[in-house]
DOKE-752428 format. One record per residue (C-alpha): y, z, x; residue in three letters. Coordinates in pm, whole numbers, plus 50000, padded with zeros to 5 digits. Each point is the difference from the previous one (the first is absolute). Example, Ala and Ser with C-alpha at 12.3 -4.5 7.8 and 13.67 -1.06 7.14 Angstrom:
// DOKE-752428
495505078051230ALA
503444993450137SER
END
This chain:
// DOKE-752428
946906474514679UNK
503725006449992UNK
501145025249777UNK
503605008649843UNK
501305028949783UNK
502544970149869UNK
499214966749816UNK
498744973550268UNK
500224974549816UNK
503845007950015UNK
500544993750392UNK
499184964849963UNK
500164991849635UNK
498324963349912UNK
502024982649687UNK
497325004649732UNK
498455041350020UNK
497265009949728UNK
499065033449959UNK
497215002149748UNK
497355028149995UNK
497885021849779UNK
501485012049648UNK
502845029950075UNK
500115000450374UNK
503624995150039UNK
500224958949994UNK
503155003249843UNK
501755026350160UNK
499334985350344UNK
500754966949889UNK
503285011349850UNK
501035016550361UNK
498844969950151UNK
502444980349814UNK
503015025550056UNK
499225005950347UNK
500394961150087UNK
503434994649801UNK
501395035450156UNK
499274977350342UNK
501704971249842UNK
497504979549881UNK
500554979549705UNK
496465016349758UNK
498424988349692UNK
497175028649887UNK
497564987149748UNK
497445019249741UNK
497154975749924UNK
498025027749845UNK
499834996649631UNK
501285040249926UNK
502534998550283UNK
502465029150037UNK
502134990750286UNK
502935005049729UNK
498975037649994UNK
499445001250378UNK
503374983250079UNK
501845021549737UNK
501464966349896UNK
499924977649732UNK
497434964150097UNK
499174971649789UNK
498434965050039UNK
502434985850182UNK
501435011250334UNK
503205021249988UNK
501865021250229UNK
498645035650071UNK
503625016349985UNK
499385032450201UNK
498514979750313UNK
501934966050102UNK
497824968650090UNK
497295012749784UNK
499014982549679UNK
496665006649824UNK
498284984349679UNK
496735005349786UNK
497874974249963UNK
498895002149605UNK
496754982849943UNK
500594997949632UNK
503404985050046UNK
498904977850224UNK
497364986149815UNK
502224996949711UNK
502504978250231UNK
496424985350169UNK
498964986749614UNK
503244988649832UNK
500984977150378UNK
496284983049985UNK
499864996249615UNK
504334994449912UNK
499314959450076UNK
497454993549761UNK
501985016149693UNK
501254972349788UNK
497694975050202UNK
496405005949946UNK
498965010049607UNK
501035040349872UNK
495585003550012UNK
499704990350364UNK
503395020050126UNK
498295033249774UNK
496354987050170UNK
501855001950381UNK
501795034749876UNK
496565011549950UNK
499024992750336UNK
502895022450167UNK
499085022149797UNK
497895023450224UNK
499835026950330UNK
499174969650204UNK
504004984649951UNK
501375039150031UNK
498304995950369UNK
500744961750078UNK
503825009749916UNK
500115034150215UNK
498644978050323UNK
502584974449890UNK
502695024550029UNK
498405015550316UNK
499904968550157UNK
503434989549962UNK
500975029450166UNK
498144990150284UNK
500284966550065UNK
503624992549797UNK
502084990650310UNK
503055007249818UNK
498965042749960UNK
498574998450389UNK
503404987450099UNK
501825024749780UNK
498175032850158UNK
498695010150326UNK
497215018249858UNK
497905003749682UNK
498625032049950UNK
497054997549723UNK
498655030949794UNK
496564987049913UNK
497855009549736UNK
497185023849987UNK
497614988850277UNK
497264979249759UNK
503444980549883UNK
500895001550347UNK
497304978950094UNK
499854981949703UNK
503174985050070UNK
500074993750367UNK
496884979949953UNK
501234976949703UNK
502594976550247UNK
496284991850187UNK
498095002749669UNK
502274978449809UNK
500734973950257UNK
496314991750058UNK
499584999649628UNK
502874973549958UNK
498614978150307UNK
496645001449821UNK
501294987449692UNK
500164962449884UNK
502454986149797UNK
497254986249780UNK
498835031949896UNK
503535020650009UNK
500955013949623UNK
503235005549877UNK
499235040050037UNK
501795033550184UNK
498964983750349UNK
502044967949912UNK
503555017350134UNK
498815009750338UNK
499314962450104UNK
503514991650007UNK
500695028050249UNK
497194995050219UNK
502134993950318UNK
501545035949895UNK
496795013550026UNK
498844987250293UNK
503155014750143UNK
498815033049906UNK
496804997950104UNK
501074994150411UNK
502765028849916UNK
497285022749905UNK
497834996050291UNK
502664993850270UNK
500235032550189UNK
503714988750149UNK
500915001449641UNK
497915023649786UNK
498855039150071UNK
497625013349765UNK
500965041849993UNK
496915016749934UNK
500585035349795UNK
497225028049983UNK
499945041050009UNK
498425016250218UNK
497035002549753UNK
496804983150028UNK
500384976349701UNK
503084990650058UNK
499124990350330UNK
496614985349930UNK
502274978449772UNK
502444989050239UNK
497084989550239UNK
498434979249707UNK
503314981549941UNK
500444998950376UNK
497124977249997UNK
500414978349678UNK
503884996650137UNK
498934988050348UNK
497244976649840UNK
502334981049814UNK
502494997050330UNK
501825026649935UNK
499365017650347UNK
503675012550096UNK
499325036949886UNK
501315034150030UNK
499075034449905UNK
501995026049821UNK
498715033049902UNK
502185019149770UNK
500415033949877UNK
498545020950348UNK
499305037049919UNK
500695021950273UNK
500005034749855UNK
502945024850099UNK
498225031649904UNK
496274997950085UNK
499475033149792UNK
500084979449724UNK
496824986849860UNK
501054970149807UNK
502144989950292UNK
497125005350283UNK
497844978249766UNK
502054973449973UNK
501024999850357UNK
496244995450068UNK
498894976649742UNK
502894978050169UNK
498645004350325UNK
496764992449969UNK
500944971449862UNK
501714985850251UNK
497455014650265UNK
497574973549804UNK
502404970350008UNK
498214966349971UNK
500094979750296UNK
501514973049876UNK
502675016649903UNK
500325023150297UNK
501234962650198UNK
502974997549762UNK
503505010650103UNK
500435034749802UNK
502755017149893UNK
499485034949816UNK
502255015649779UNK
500265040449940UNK
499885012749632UNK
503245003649888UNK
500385034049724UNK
502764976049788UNK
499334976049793UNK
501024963150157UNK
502094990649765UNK
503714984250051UNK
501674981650302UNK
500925033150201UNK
496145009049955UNK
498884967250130UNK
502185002550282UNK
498365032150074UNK
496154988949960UNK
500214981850282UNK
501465029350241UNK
498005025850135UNK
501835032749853UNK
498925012949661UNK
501754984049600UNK
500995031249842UNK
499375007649642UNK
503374990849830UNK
498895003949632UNK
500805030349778UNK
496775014149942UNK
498845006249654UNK
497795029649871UNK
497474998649774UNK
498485029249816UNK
496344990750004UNK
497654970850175UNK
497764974749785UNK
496325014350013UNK
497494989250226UNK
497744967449900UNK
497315019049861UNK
500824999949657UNK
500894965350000UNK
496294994750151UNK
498955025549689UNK
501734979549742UNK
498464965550143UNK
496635013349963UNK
499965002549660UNK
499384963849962UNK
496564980750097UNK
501974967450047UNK
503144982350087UNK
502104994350246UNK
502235017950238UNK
502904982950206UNK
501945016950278UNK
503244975050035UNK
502915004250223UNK
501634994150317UNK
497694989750313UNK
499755028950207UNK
500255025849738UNK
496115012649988UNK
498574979549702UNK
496884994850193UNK
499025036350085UNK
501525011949648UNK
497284972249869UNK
497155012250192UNK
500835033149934UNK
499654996449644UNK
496954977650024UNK
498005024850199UNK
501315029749806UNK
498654979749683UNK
496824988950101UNK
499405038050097UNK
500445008849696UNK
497154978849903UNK
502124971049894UNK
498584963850069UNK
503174987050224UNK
501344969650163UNK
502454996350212UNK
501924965950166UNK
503194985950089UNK
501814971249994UNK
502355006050313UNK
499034975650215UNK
501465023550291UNK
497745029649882UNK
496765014750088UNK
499225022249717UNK
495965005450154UNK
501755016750335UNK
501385027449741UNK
496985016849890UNK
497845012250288UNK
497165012749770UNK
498634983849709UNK
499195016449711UNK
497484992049716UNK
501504976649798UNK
502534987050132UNK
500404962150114UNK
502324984850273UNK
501484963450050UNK
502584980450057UNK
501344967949817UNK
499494976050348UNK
502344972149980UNK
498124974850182UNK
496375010249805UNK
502064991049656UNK
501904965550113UNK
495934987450084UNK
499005015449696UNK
503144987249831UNK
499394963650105UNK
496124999949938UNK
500425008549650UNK
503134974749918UNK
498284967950226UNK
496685010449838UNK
501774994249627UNK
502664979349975UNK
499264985050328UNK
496734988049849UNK
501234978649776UNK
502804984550168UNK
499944963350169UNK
500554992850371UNK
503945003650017UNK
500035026949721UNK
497715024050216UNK
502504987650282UNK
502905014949785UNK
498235032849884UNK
499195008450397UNK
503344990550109UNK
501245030749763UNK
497395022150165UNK
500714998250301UNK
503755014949913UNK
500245035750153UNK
500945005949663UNK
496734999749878UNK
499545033050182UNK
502405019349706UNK
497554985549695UNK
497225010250196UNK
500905032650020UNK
501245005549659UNK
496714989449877UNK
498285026350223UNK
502565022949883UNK
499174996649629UNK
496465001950056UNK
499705029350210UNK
502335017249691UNK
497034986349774UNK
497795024650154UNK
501755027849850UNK
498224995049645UNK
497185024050153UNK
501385019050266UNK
503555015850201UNK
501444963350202UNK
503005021350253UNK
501684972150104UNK
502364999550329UNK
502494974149896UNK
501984982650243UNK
503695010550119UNK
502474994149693UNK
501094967249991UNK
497214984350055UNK
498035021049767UNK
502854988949720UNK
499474959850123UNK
496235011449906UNK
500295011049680UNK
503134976649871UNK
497954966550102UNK
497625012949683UNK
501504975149770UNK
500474971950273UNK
496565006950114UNK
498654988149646UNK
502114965050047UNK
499174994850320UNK
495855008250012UNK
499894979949639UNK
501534972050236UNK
497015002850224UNK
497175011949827UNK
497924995149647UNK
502055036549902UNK
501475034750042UNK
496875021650124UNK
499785033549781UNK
500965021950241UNK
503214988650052UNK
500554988049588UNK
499185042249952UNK
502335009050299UNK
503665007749899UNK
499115016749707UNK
497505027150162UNK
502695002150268UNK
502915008549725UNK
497025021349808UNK
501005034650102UNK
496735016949871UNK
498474974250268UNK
501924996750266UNK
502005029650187UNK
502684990250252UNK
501005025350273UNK
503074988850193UNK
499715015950363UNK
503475008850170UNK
501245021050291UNK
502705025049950UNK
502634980050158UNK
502544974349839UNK
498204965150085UNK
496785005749896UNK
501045019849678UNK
502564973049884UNK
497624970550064UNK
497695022349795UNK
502114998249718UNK
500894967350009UNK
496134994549971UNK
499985021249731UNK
503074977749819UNK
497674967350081UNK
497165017549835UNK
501865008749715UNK
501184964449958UNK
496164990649989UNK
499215025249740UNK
498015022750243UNK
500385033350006UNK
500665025950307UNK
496835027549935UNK
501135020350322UNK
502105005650275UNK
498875013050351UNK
501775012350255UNK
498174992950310UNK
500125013850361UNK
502735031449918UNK
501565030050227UNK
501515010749688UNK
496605020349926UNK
499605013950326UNK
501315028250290UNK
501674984650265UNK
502165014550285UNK
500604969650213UNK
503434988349945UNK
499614962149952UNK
496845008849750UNK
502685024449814UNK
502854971850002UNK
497914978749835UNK
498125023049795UNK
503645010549840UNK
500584963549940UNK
497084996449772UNK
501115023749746UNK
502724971149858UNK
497374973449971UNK
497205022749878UNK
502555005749700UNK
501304964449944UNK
496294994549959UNK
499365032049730UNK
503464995249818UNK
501074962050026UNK
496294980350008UNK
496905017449867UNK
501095008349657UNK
497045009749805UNK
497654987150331UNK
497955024750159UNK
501565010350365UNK
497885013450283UNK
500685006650370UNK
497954996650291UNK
500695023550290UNK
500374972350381UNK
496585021550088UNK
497424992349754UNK
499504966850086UNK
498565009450339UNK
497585020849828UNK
498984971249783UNK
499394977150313UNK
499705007150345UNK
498274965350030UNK
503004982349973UNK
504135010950002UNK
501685002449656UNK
502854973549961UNK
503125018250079UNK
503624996550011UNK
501505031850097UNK
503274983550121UNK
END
């Protein structure tokens, strides 16, 4: 297949480009150049973040809100953030605003109630997306729309709901609709149906698939490769970011990595080896700004132009983190942050390192994108693996909620109750209730949970409240697990968050803000890791040094401006591999 050092998607742009991929391989940064490399050539560019903790602002060095403005450093670009809670907000007050002062204060407060949960958060954020698709006034406005999509379980999520929803409003009867969060969408269904040809007209829409050269990452990007092209999304391309070639092969580290990329290319699926592909080398500056972005794309090297900042002495290893957690029998352990960071080999890590210390263990996840069981390549005594399955819960979800207040329920009652199952939505309570009872299991044992990438994880744990309204809506009561959730969660004796970062700005300020979001929810930061460090290490190359220097500044932030009294530890890029040579650590060197 034809391959290019530059973007390919570039030399023949469609209007509507996606680049979506596995947590922290560069979505945004190459979406960002996208954008800025087609209004440099003149075309009139709106870039897009879908993804819930966006950070195009950061990327762009620019200020961007929810509505389109003006990038000022690069002209005929505009960009905007698409703010799920916003939206819903806007979503709630547009369907609901015409009944105030009409129907009785009880039934507006009853239809409140209703909007109250995840499910209008995620009819809103398609709403939004949607309009940006099929709104012939934005397509006219700009040649191109440049999207920064979510995490790739979001990713999919979200590309599948203009199909999803569509069928679900075709299948619906107006003697059965309610006056509910799906009400708003049926006035816009010629908007959506719009979106739905946009999405899987190849003339129109390019779906940018970004990976590393790392066996997840590209394991990942061949599983959305799939789901995309199933859904008629089958205009794809291939971009692998972040390309180690080492400059001194005397170097260890450097030889490693070098190889590790290699090989994993040398093993690329063969689905994906048909895609256009366009590579891109590992830069040793951070991509941050509009001169960097301009650079990504180009073959020479972005030059470290930070002031590097020295730091007297590194964070320990995780070891006596791992000491500290077992001390306790029970509870349970969280490793939060940015996708791409590490949190599922720091989880298995600590679960195997537990459970050899004689520790009954479990360990899951509720990244739909992960696959926490490829992390651990031998089992120890003791320790449990699974994963919270979306699909197994929605069945199980259903079976339980038909099988009680379904049972009771006349003809066009049951009609009703199955018309609000078969929402996508459904899928969030679902897993929330899995969520709360795998954390149930920690009354006896060590539950290490992998937790999905941060804003999702925060949609998780804020739809705690909302959860209660909405399952009371649809079943005899709260189960236990979830009534006993929150407060185990903002328990710290039980429960022991450990936010995951990278020693570079992103992934350490999205850390942070995770941190603010858990603070706001009364739970409590236990640790901090830093995950997949140089700083630790002896390196000669010189890209491996560049960015080794850069990781003293963010390294600090973390010690000085974030942990407070929080435990800090740092893992060294290395140990990882010796964890797992099964499967290849999430990484996100560039």
């Amino acid at each position: 297949m034809e391959f290019r050092t530059q973007m390919q998607v570039l030399e023949n742009p469609t209007s509507n480009l996606f680049f979506t991929g596995k947590g922290g391989v560069g979505k945004t940064s190459l979406s960002c150049a996208a954008a800025v490399a087609l209004a440099d050539a003149g075309k009139k560019v709106l870039l897009v973040s879908t993804d819930p903790a966006s950070n195009i602002d950061e990327v762009l060095g620019a200020p961007v809100g929810t509505k389109a403005a003006a990038v000022a450093e690069v002209p005929n670009l505009s960009a905007l953030n698409v703010d799920p809670e916003k939206a819903a907000e806007e979503y709630r007050e547009r369907v609901i605003g015409p009944y105030r002062g009409v129907l009785p204060d009880a039934a507006v407060k009853a239809i409140e109630e209703q909007f109250a949960g995840a499910c209008t958060v995620e009819i809103a954020a398609f709403d939004e997306f949607a309009k940006l698709l099929a709104n012939e006034g934005i397509t006219e406005e700009f040649d191109h729309i440049v999207f920064d999509t979510a995490p790739t379980g979001h990713t999919l999520r979200l590309l599948s709901l203009p199909t999803a929803w569509t069928g679900f409003i075709e299948d619906s009867s107006a003697s059965t609709s309610c006056l509910g969060p799906l009400e708003g969408l049926k006035a816009q269904r010629g908007l959506y149906e719009t979106a739905v040809k946009a999405l899987s007209s190849g003339d129109n829409t390019t779906l940018v698939l970004v990976s590393r050269a790392e066996q997840s990452a590209l394991d990942e990007a061949e599983r959305t490769s799939k789901e995309l092209a199933e859904i008629g999304v089958k205009n794809q391309s291939l971009a692998i970011n972040g390309v180690f070639k080492a400059v001194n092969p005397e170097d260890m580290v450097a030889a490693a990595m070098e190889l590790r990329g290699q090989r994993a290319l040398s093993e690329l699926p063969k689905s994906l080896s048909m895609l256009p592909r366009s590579e891109f080398a590992l830069k040793s500056g951070q991509v941050i700004g509009i001169p960097a972005l301009r650079q990504l794309l180009a073959e020479q090297d972005l030059q470290a132009t930070e002031n590097v900042v020295s730091i007297t002495e590194l964070p320990p290893d995780i070891n006596g983190i791992i000491e500290d957690l077992a001390r306790q029998n029970h509870g349970v352990i969280l490793t939060m942050g940015k996708g791409g960071v590490g949190k599922t080999t720091v989880a298995a890590q600590i679960a195997v390192k537990l459970a050899q210390r004689g520790h009954k263990v479990h360990l899951s996840t509720t990244d739909p994108a992960a696959h926490v069981e490829n992390a651990v390549e031998n089992i120890p005594t003791g320790l449990e693996i699974d994963r919270i399955n979306p699909e197994v819960e929605v069945a199980r979800y259903r079976e339980k909620v038909l099988s009680t207040t379904g049972a009771n329920l006349d003809k066009a009652g049951l009609a009703l109750l199955e018309e609000d199952l078969s929402s996508p939505c459904t899928e969030e309570i679902a897993v929330f209730e899995a969520f709360a009872r795998t954390v149930d299991k920690a009354n006896d044992q060590i539950v290490v949970l992998d937790t999905a990438p941060t804003g999702h994880t925060i949609l998780l744990l804020d739809a705690a409240e909302s959860y209660h309204r909405e399952v009371s809506r649809l079943t005899t009561g709260v189960p236990k697990a979830v009534a006993k959730l929150l407060p185990r969660l903002r328990d710290p004796a039980f429960t022991r968050v450990i936010i995951c970062a990278l020693a570079e700005a992103t992934p350490v300020h999205e850390a942070a803000d995770l941190q603010r979001d858990l603070g706001r929810a009364e739970i409590k930061t236990y640790a901090w890791v830093i995950n997949q460090s140089l700083a630790p290490l002896s390196v000669s190359d010189p890209i491996l040094q560049a960015r080794q220097k850069q990781e003293y500044r963010y390294i600090k932030e973390v010690i000085e401006s974030h942990a407070g009294d929080s435990q800090t530890a740092i893992i060294p890029w290395k140990i990882e591999m010796e964890l797992s040579q099964k499967a290849t650590p999430e990484s996100d060197a560039a």
